[in-house]
C-alpha positions as CSV (number, residue, x, y, z in Angstrom):
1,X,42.2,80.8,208.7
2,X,41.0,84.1,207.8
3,X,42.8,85.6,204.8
4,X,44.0,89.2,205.9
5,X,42.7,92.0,202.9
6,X,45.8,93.9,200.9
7,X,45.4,97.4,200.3
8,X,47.0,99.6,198.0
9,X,50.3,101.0,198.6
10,X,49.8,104.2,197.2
11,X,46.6,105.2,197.5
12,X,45.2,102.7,200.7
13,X,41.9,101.4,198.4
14,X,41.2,97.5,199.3
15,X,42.4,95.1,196.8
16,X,40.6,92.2,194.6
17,X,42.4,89.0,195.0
18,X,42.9,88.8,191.2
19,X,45.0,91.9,191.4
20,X,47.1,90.7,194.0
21,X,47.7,88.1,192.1
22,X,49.0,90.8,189.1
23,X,50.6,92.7,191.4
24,X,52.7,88.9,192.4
25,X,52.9,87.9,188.7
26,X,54.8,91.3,187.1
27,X,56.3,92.2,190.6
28,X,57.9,89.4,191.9
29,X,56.3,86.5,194.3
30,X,57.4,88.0,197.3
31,X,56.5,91.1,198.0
32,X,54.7,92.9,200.5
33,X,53.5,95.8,198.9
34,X,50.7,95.7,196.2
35,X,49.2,98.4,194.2
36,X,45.7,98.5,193.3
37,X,44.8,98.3,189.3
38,X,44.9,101.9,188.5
39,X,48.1,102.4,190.6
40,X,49.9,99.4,188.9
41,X,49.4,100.8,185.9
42,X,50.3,104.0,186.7
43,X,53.5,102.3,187.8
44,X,54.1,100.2,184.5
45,X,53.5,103.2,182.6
46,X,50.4,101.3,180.8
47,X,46.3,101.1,180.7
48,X,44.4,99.2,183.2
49,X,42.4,97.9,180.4
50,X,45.9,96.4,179.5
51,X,46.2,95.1,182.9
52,X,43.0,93.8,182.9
53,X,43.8,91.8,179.1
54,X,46.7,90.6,181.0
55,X,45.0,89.0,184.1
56,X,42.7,87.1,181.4
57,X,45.8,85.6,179.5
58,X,47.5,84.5,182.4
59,X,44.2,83.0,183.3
60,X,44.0,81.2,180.0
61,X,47.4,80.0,180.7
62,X,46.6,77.9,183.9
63,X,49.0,80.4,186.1
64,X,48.5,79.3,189.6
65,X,48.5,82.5,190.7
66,X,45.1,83.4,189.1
67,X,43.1,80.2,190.7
């Protein structure tokens, strides 16, 4: 099974799977349209190096999301 890539939603760049798994973690588990990092936090009206802090914590935390 061959996992299809996610691109951004605003600006078409390819997204890492650890961003997805932002985009799934603040955004809500189903959706269908992901933004890359500098997108997202254009969106959340915050830094990428936050977003980036953020993915580590969650990581830290066990979310299943991030494995």
């Amino acid at each position: 099974m061959k996992t299809q890539l996610k691109k951004c939603f605003a600006c078409n760049s390819i997204i890492v799977k650890d961003i997805v798994a932002l985009n799934k973690k603040v955004l809500g588990r189903n959706i269908e349209k992901f933004f890359c990092l500098a997108c997202l936090a254009d969106y959340l009206e915050i830094t990428p190096d936050e977003l980036l802090e953020s993915i580590q914590q969650f990581k830290e935390q066990g979310c299943s999301l991030f494995k």
